[in-house]
MIDRENMAR-29377 format. One record per residue: residue number from 1; x, y, z of N, C-alpha, C in turn. Coordinates in nm, 2 decimals, decimal comma, always signed. Example, Ala and Ser with C-alpha at 12.3 -4.5 7.8 and 13.67 -1.06 7.14 Angstrom:
2
+-----+--------+--------+--------+--------+--------+--------+--------+--------+--------+
:   k :    npx :    npy :    npz :   capx :   capy :   capz :    cpx :    cpy :    cpz :
+-----+--------+--------+--------+--------+--------+--------+--------+--------+--------+
:   1 :  +1,32 :  -0,57 :  +0,78 :  +1,23 :  -0,45 :  +0,78 :  +1,32 :  -0,33 :  +0,78 :
:   2 :  +1,28 :  -0,22 :  +0,71 :  +1,37 :  -0,11 :  +0,71 :  +1,29 :  +0,00 :  +0,79 :
+-----+--------+--------+--------+--------+--------+--------+--------+--------+--------+
% end
This chain:
147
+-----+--------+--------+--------+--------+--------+--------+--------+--------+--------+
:   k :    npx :    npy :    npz :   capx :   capy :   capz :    cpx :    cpy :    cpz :
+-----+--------+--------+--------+--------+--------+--------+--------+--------+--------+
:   1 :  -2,87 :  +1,94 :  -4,62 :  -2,96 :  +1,88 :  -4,72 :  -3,09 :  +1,85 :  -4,65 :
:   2 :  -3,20 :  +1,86 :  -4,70 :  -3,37 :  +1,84 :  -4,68 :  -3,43 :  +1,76 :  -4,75 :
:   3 :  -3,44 :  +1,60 :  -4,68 :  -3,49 :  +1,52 :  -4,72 :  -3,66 :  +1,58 :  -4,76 :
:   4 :  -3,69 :  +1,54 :  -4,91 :  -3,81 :  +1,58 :  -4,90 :  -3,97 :  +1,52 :  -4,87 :
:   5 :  -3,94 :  +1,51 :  -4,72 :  -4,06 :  +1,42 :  -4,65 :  -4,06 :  +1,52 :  -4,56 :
:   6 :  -4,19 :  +1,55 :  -4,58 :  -4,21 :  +1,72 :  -4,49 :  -4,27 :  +1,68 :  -4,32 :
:   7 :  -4,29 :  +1,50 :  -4,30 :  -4,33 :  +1,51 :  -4,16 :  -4,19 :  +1,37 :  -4,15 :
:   8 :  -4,16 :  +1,34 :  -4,01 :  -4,14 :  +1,26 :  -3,95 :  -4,21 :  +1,16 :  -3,95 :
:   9 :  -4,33 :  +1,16 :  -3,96 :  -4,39 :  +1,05 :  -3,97 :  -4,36 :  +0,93 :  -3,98 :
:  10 :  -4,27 :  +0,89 :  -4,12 :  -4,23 :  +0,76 :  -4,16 :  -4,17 :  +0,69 :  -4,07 :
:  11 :  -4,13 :  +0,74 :  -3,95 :  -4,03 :  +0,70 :  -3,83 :  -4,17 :  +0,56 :  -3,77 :
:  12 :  -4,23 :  +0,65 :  -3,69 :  -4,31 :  +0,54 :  -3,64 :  -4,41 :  +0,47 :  -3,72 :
:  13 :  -4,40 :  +0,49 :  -3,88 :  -4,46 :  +0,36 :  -3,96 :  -4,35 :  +0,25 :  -3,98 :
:  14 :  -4,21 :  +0,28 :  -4,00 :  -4,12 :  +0,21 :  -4,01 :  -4,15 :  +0,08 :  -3,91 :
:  15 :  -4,16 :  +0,15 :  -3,75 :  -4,14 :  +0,05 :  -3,65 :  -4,26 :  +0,00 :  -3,65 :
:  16 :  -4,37 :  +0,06 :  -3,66 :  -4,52 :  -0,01 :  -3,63 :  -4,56 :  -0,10 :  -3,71 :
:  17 :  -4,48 :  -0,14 :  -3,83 :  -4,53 :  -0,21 :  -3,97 :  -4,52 :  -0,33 :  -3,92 :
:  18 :  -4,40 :  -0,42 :  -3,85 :  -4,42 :  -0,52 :  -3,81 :  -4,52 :  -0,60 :  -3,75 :
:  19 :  -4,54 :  -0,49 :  -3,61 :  -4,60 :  -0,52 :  -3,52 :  -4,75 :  -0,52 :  -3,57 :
:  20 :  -4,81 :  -0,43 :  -3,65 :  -4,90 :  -0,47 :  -3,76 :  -4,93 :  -0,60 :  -3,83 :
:  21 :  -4,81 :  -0,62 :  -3,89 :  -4,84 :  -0,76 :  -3,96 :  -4,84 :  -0,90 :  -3,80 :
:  22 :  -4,78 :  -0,87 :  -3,78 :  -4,78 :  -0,95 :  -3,60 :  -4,96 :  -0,96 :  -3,53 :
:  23 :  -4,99 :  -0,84 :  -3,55 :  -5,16 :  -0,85 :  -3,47 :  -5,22 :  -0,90 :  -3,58 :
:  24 :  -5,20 :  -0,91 :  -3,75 :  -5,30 :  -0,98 :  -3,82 :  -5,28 :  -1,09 :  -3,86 :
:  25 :  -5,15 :  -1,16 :  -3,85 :  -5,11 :  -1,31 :  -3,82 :  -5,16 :  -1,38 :  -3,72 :
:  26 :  -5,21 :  -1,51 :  -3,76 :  -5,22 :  -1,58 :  -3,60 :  -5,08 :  -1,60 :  -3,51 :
:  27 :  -5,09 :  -1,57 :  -3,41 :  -4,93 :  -1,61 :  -3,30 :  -5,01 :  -1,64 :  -3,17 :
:  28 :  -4,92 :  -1,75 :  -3,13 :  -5,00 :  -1,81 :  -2,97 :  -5,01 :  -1,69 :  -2,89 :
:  29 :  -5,08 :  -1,74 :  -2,80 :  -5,11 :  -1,62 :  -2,71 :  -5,06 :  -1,62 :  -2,62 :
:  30 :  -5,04 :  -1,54 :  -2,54 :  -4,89 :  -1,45 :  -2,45 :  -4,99 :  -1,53 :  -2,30 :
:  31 :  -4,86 :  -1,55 :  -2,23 :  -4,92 :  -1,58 :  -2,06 :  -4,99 :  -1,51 :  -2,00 :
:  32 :  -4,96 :  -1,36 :  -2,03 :  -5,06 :  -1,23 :  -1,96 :  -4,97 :  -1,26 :  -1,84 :
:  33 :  -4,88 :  -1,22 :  -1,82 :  -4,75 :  -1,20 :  -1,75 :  -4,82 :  -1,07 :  -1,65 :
:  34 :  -4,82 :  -1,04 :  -1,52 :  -4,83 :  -0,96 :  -1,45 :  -4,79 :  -0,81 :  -1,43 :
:  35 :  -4,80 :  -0,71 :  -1,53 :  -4,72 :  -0,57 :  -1,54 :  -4,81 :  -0,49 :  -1,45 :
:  36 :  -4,70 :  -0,42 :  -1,38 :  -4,74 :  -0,36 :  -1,27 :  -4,84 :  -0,23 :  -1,34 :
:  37 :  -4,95 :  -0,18 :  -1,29 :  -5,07 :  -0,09 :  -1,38 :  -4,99 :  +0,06 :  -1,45 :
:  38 :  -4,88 :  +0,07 :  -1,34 :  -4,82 :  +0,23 :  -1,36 :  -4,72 :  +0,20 :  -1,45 :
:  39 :  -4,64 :  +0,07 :  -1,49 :  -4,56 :  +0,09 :  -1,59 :  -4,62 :  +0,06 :  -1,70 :
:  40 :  -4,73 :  -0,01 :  -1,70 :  -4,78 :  -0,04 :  -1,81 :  -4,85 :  +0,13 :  -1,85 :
:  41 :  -4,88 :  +0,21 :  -1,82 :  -4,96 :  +0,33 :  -1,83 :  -4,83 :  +0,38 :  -1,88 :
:  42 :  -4,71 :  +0,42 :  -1,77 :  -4,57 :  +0,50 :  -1,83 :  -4,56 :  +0,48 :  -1,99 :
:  43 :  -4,57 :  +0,33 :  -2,01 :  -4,51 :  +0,26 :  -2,13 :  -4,58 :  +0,32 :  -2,25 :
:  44 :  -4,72 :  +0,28 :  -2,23 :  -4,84 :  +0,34 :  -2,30 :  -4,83 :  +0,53 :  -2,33 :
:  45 :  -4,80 :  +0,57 :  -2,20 :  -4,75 :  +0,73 :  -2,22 :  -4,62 :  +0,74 :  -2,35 :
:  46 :  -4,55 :  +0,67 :  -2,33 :  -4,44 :  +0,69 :  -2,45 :  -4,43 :  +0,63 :  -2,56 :
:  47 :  -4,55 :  +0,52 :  -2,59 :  -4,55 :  +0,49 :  -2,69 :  -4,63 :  +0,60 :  -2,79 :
:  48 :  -4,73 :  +0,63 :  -2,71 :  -4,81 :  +0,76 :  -2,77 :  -4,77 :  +0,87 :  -2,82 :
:  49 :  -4,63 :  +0,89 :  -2,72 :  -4,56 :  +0,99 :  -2,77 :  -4,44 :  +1,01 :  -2,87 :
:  50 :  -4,42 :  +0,87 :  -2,90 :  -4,31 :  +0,83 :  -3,02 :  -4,35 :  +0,85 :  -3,14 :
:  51 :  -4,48 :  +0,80 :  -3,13 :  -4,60 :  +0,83 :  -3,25 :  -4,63 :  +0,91 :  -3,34 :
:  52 :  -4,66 :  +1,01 :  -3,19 :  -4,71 :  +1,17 :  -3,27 :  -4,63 :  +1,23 :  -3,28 :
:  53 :  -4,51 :  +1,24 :  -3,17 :  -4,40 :  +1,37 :  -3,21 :  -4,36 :  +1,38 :  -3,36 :
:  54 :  -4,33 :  +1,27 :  -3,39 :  -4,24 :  +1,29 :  -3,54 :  -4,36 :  +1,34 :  -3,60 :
:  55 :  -4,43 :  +1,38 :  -3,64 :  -4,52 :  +1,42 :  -3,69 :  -4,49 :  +1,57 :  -3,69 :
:  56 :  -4,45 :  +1,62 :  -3,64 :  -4,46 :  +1,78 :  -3,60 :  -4,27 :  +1,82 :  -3,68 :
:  57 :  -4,21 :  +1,78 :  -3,71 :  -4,05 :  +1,71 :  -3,79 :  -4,01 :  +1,68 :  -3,89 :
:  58 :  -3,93 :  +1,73 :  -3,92 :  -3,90 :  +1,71 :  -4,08 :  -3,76 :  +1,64 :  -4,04 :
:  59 :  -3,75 :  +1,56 :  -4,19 :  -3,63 :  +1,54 :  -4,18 :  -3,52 :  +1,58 :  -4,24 :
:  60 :  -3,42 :  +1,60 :  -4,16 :  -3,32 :  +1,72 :  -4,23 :  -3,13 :  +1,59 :  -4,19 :
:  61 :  -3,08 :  +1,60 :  -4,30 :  -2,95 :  +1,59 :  -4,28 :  -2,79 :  +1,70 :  -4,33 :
:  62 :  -2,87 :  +1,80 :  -4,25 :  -2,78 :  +1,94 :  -4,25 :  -2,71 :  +1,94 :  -4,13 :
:  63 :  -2,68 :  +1,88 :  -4,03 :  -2,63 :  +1,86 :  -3,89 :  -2,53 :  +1,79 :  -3,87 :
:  64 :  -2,43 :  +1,84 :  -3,79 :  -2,28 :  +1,78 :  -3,82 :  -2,28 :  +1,61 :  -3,82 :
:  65 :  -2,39 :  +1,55 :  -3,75 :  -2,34 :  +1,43 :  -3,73 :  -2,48 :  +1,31 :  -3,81 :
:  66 :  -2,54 :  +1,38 :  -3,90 :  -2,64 :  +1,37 :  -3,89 :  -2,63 :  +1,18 :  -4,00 :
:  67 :  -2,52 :  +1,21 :  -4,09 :  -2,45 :  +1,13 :  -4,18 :  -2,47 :  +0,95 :  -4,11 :
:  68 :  -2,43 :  +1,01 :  -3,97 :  -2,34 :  +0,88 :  -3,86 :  -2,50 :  +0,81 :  -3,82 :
:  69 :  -2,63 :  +0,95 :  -3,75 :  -2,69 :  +0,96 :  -3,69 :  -2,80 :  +0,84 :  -3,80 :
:  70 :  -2,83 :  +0,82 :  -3,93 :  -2,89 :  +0,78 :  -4,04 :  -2,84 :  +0,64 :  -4,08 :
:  71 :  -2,71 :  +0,62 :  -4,06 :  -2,65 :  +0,52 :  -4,07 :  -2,68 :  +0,43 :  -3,95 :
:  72 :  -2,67 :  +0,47 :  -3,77 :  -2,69 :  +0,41 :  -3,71 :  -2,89 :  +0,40 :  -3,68 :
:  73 :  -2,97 :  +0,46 :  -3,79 :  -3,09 :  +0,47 :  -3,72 :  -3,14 :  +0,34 :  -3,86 :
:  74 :  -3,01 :  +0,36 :  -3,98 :  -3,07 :  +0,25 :  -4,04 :  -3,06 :  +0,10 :  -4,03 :
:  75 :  -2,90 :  +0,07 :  -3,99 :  -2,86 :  -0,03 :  -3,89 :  -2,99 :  -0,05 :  -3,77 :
:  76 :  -3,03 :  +0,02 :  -3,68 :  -3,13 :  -0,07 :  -3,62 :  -3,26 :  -0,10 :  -3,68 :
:  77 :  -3,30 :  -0,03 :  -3,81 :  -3,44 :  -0,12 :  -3,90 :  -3,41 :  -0,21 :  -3,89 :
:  78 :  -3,30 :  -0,23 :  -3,98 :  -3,24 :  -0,38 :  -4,03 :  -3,22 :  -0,46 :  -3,92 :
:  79 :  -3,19 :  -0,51 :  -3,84 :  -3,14 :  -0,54 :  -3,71 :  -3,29 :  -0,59 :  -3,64 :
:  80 :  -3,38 :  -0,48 :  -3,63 :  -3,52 :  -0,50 :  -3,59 :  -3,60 :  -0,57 :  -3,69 :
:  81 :  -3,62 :  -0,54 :  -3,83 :  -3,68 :  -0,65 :  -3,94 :  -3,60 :  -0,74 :  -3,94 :
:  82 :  -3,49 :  -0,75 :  -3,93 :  -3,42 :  -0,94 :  -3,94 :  -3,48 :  -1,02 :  -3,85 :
:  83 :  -3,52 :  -0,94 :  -3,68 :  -3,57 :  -1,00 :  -3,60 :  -3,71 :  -1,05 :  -3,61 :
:  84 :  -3,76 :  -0,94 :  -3,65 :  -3,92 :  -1,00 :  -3,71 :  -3,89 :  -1,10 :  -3,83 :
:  85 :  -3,82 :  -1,11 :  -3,89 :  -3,84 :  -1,25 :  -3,98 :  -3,76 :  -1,34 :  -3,94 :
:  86 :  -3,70 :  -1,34 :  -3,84 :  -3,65 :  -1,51 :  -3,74 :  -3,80 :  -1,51 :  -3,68 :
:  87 :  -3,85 :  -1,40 :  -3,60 :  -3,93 :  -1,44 :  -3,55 :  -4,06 :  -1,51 :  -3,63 :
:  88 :  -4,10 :  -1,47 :  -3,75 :  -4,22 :  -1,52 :  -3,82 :  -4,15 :  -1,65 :  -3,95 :
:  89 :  -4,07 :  -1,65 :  -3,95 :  -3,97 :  -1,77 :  -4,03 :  -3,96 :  -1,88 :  -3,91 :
:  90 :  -3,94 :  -1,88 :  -3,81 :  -3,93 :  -1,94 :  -3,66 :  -4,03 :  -1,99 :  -3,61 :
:  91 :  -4,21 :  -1,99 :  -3,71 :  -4,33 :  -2,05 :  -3,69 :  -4,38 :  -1,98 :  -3,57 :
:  92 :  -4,35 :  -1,85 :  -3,54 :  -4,41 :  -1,71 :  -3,47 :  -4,40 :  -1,81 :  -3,29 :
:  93 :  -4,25 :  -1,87 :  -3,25 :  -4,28 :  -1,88 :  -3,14 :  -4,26 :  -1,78 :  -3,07 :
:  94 :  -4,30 :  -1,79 :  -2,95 :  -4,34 :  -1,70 :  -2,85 :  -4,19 :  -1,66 :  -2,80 :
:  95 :  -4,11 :  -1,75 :  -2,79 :  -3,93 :  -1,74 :  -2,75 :  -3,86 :  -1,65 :  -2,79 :
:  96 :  -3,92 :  -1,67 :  -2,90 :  -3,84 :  -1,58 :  -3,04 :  -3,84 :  -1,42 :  -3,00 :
:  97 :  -3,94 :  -1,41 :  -2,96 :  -3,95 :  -1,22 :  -2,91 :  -3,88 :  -1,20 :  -2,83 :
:  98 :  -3,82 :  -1,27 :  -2,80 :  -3,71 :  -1,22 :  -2,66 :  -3,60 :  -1,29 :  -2,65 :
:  99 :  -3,58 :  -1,33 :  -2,76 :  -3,45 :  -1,44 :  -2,72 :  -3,34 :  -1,36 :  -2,81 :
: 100 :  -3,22 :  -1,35 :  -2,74 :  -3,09 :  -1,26 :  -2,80 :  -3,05 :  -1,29 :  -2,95 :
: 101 :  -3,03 :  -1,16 :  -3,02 :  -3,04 :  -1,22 :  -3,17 :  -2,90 :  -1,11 :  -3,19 :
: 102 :  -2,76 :  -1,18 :  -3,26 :  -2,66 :  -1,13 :  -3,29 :  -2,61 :  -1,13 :  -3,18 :
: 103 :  -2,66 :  -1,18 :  -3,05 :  -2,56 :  -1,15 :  -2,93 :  -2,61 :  -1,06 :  -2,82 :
: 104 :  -2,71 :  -1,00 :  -2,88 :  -2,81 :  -0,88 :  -2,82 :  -2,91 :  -0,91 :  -2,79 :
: 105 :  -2,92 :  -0,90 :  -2,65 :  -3,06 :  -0,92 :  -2,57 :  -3,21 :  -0,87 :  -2,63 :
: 106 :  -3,30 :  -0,87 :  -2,59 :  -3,40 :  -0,88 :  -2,60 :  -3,46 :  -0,74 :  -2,75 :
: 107 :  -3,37 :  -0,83 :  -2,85 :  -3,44 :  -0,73 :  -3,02 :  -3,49 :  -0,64 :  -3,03 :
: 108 :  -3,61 :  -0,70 :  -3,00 :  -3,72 :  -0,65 :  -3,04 :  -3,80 :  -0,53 :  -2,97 :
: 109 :  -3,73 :  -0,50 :  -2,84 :  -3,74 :  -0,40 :  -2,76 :  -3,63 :  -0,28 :  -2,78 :
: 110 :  -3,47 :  -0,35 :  -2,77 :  -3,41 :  -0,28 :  -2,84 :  -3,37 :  -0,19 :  -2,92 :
: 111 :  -3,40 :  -0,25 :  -3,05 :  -3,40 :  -0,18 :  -3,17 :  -3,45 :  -0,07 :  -3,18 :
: 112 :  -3,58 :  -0,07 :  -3,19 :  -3,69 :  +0,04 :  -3,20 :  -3,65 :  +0,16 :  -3,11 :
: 113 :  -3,58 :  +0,11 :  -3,00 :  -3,54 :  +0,30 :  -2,91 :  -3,43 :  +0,33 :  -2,96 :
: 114 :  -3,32 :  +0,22 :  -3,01 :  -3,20 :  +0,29 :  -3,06 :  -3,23 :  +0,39 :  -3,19 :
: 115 :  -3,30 :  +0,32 :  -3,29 :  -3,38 :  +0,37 :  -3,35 :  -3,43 :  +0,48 :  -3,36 :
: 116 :  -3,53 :  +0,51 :  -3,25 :  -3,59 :  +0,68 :  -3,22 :  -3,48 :  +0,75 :  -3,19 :
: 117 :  -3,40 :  +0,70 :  -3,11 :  -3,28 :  +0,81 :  -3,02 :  -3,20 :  +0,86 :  -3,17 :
: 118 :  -3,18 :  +0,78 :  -3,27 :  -3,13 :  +0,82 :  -3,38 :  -3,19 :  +0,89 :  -3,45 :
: 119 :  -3,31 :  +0,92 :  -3,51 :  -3,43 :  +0,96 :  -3,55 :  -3,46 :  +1,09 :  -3,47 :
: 120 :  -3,45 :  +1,14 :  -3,31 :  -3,42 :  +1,18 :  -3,25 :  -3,38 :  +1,37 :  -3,31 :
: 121 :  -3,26 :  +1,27 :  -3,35 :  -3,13 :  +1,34 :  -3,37 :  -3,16 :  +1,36 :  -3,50 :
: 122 :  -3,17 :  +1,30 :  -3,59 :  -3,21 :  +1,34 :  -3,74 :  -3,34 :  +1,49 :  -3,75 :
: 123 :  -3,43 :  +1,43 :  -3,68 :  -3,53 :  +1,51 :  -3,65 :  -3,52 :  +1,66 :  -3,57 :
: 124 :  -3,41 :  +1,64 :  -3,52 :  -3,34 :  +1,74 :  -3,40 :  -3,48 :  +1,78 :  -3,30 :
: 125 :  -3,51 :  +1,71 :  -3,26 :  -3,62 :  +1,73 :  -3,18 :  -3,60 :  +1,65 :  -3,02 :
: 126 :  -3,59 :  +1,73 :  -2,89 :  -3,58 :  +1,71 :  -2,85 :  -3,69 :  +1,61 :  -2,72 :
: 127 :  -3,79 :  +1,67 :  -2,78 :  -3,91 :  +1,63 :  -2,74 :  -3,87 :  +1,48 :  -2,74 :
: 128 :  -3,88 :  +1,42 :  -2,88 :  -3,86 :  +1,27 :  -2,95 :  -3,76 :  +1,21 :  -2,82 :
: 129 :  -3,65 :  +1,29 :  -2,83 :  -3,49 :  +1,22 :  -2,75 :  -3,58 :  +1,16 :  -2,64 :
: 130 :  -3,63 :  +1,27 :  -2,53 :  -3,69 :  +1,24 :  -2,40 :  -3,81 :  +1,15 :  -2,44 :
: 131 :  -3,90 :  +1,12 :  -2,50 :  -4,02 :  +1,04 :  -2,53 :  -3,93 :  +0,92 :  -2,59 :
: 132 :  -3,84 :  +0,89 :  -2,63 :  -3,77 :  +0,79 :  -2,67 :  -3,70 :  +0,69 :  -2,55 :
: 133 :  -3,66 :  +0,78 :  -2,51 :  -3,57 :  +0,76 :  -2,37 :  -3,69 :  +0,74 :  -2,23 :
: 134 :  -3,82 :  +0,78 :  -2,24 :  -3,89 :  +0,69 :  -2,16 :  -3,96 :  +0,59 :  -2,21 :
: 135 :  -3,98 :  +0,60 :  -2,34 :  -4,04 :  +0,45 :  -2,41 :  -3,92 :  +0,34 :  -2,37 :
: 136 :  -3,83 :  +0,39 :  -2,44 :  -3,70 :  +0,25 :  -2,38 :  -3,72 :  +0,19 :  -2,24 :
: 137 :  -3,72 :  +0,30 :  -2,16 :  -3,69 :  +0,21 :  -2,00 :  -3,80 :  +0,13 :  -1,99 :
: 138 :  -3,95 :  +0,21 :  -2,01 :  -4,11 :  +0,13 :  -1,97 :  -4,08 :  +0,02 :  -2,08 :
: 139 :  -4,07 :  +0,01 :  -2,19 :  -4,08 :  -0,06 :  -2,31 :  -3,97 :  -0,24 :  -2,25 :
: 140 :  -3,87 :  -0,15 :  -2,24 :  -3,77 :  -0,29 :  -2,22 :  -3,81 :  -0,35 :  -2,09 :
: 141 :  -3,81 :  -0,30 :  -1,95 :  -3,86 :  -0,36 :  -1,87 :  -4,03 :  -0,43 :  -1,87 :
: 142 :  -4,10 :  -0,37 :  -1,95 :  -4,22 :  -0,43 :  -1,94 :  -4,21 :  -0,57 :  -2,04 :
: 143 :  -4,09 :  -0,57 :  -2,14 :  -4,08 :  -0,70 :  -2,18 :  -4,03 :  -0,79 :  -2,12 :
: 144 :  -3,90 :  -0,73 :  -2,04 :  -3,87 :  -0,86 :  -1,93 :  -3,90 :  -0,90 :  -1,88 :
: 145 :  -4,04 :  -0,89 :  -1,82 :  -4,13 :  -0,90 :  -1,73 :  -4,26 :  -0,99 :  -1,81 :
: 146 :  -4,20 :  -0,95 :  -1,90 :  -4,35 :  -1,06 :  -1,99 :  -4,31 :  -1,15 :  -2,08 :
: 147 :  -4,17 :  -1,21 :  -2,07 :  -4,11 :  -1,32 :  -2,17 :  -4,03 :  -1,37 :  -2,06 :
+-----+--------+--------+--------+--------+--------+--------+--------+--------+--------+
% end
């Protein structure tokens, strides 16, 4: 079956929508925590590329697993928007971004790569997989390091 959404795209508006409403809300301002220049650049490299790839991707659920692959990429929206509304229901503390939600460490970093890696696979694009899989590492460690 051929979802008929002829780019990927929606992938990284899904995740970016928050983080949108987040930069035009007021929220205290961050320590400015010390990230080392090269991970912050790595990070920056894969967020760039999480972005655009889908774009070049259609979404197709003609692939053996693709059923499972949709179900767990929908599970982490949900899981990642619950988090953003503890976090902005929670009076946008600063804690909230990083503090374990269902039991699961740091949400809000989380979600969003399980997410791609699922999306990934929906998109059968391997490019995504690898650009997903270094957004995760720079992405998660650059938040443990700043919360």
């Amino acid at each position: 079956m051929h979802i008929p959404i002829k780019s990927g795209a929606i992938i990284p508006f899904l995740i970016l929508l928050p983080n949108l409403i987040w930069f035009l809300v007021p929220h205290p301002a961050s320590d400015n925590a010390t990230v080392p220049l090269a991970l912050n650049i790595a990070e920056n490299i894969g967020r760039v590329a999480i972005i655009i790839i889908p774009f070049f991707y259609s979404l197709t659920l003609g692939r053996r697993f693709s059923i499972v692959a949709l179900v767990i990429a929908c599970l982490a929206l949900a899981f990642y928007y619950a988090a953003w509304i503890r976090y902005f229901a929670g009076g946008r503390a600063t804690a909230l971004l990083g503090a374990a939600f269902i039991g699961i460490p740091l949400p809000l970093a989380v979600a969003p790569v399980v997410l791609l890696i699922a999306s990934a696979y929906l998109l059968g694009s391997w490019p995504l997989l690898a650009a997903s899989m270094w957004f995760g590492i720079a992405h998660i460690w650059v938040t443990t390091l700043t919360l």
